[in-house]
N, C-alpha and C positions, 0 to 999 in steps of 0.2 A: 352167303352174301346178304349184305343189309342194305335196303332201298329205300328213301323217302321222296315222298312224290306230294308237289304243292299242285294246289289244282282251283285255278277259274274260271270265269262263264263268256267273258266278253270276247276272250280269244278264240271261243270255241267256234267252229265252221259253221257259218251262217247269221250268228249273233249280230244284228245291225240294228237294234232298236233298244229302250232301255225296258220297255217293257217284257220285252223279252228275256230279260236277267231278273226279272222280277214274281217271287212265286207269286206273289196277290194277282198276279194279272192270267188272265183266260191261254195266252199265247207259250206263258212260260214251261206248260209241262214238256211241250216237243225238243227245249233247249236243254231244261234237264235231263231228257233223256239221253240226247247225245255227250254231253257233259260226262255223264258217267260213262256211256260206251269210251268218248275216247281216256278218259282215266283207267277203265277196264281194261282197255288194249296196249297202256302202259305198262300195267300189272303184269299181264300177258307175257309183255318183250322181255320184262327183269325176269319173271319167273321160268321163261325159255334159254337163260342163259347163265340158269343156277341162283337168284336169288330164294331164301328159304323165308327171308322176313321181308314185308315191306309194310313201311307205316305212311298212311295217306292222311295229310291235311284239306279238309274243305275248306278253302281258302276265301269261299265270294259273300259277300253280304253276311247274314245271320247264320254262314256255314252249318246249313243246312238241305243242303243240294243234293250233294250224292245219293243214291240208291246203292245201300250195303250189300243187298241180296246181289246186285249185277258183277261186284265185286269177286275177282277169286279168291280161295278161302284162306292166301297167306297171305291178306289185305289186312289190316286193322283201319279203324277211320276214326282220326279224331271228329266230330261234331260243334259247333259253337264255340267259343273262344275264352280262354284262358284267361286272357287280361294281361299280359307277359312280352314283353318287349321284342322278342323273336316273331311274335304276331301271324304272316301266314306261313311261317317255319315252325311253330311250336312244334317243341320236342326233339328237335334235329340236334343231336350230337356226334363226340367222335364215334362212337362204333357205328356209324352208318359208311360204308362203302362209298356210295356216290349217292345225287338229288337228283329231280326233275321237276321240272314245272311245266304245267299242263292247262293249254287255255288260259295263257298268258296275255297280254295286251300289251300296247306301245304307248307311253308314258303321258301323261299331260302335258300340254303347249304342242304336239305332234298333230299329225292332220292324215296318220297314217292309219286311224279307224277310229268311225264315229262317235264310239264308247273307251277312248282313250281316254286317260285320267293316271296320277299318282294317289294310292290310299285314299283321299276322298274329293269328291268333285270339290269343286271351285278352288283349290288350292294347285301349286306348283311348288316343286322342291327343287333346287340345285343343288348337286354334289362336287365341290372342286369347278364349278363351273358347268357343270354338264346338268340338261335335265335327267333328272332320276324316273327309273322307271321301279315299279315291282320287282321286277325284277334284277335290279342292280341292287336296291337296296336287302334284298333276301339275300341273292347272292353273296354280298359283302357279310353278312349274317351267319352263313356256312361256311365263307374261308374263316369267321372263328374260331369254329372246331373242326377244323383242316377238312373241310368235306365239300367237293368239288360239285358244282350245276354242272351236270353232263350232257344233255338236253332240255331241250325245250321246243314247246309248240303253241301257235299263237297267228297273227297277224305278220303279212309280209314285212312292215316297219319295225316289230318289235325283231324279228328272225336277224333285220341287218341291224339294228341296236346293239345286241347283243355279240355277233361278231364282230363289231366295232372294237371291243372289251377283250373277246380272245376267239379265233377262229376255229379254233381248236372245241369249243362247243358245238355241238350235235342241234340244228334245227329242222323245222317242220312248220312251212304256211301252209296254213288251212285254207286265209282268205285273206285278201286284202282291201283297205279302203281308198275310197276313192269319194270326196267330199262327203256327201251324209249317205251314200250309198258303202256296199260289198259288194267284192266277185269273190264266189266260195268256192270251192271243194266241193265230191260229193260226200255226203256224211259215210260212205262206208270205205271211201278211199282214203278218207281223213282217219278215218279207226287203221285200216290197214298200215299207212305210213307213219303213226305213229309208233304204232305195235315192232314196227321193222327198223325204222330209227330209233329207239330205244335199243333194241337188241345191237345195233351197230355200235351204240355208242357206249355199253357196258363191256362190250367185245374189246374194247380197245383199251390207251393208256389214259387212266382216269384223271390221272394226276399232271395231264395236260393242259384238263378243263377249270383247274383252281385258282380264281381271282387272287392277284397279289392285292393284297388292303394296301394303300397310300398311308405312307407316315402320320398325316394329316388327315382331318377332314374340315371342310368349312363348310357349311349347309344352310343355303342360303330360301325361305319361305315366302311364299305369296296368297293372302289370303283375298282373294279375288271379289267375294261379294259382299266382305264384311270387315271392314277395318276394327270394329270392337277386337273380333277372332286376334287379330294382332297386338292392340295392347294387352289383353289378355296374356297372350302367348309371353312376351317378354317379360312375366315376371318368374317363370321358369328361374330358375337358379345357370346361369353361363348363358341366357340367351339373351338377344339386345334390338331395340327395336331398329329398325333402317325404313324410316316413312313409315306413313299410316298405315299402309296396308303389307307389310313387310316386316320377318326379322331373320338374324343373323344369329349362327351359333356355331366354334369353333371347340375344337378336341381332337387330341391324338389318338384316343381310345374311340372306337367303333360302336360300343354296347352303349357307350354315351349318348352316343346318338339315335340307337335304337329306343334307350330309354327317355329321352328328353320328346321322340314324336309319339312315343303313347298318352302325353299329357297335351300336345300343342297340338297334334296335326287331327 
């Protein structure tokens, strides 16, 4: 069995400040540590239930978070980024079994943890109408290559986001928010459930968890602190402005759209 696992900071149990996702800052080593424990104890649950490969993306900031060494040794970790439109999926294709994403967050315009955001602050995405989180947008990314998000673990808001989409994915709140505060987990109960919800949700039928892609997409942009960021944006090739601080861009095809926000978002 082959296993890939996306992995962020702001989901992770405790995480309420941005300094805290931040290596330049004094406070950031205790987040990364558990950052890795709980990606460790994901490794952990696939490799308790017969996976023999698993390939980890560091997904946050300058991906460069993880500690390799905490890692078990049928871990590989991608490092820093590619540049490649699959972004915090790189590398995920079909011979991967199933995904996970770990220390996920709840989407931008949400109020469901401090440090929510889509790909980067000041902006908002809609997809078909709905805000896009990380995670919807990744996910759509793996039903490409037919490779189902089995779990995830993250914040209370992002957990119901995502069964919103299909119930049938495997979640795990660590914490949740509650205006600029968290109520957390403890970090070693947070390692354990995820370690044991992973194992649940590999145990099972995978191909429960596979986002059907919509025929369409419309993907609607707000660039919040900076109207240049948008006429800018709409000279993209199919993109179009809507107001100064907005644009619009439609396509049936998926990778379109992974490809048109490596340049705009």
């Amino acid at each position: 069995m082959k296993i890939y696992i996306s992995a962020d900071i702001e989901g992770v149990t405790g995480t309420t400040y941005w300094d805290e996702t931040d290596r330049n800052k004094l406070v950031y080593d205790e987040f990364r540590e558990q950052m890795t424990a709980e990606v460790a104890a994901a490794c952990e649950g696939a490799r308790n239930v017969g996976a023999a490969e698993i390939l980890v993306k560091d997904a946050h900031d300058a991906a460069n978070n993880l500690i390799l060494s905490r890692l078990p040794q049928e871990a590989r970790l991608i490092r820093g980024w590619a540049g490649e439109p699959f972004c915090m999926v790189q590398g995920l294709d079909e011979t991967f079994h199933a995904a996970l994403m770990i220390g996920y967050h709840a989407p931008a315009a949400s109020d469901a943890n401090p440090l929510a955001h889509t790909m980067n602050l000041g902006v908002t995405i809609k997809l078909n109408g709905v805000y896009a989180s990380e995670f919807l947008l990744h996910a759509y990314a793996a039903a490409l290559k037919n490779v189902p998000v089995v779990f995830i673990s993250g914040d209370a808001g992002l957990c119901a986001h995502v069964q919103s989409f299909n119930p049938a994915i495997g979640v795990c709140a660590v914490k949740e928010g509650v205006g600029g505060s968290t109520i957390s987990i403890h970090p070693a109960r947070a390692v354990n459930a995820i370690r044991e919800g992973v194992q649940q949700a590999l145990s099972g039928d995978v191909a429960r968890c596979l986002l059907p892609l919509p025929e369409h997409f419309h993907v609607e942009i707000t660039y919040h602190r900076n109207h240049a960021d948008a006429y800018r944006a709409a000279f993209y090739p199919g993109v179009k402005a809507d107001g100064p601080h907005s644009v619009v861009f439609d396509t049936d095809d998926y990778f379109e759209v992974l490809r048109m926000m490596m340049f705009v978002v």
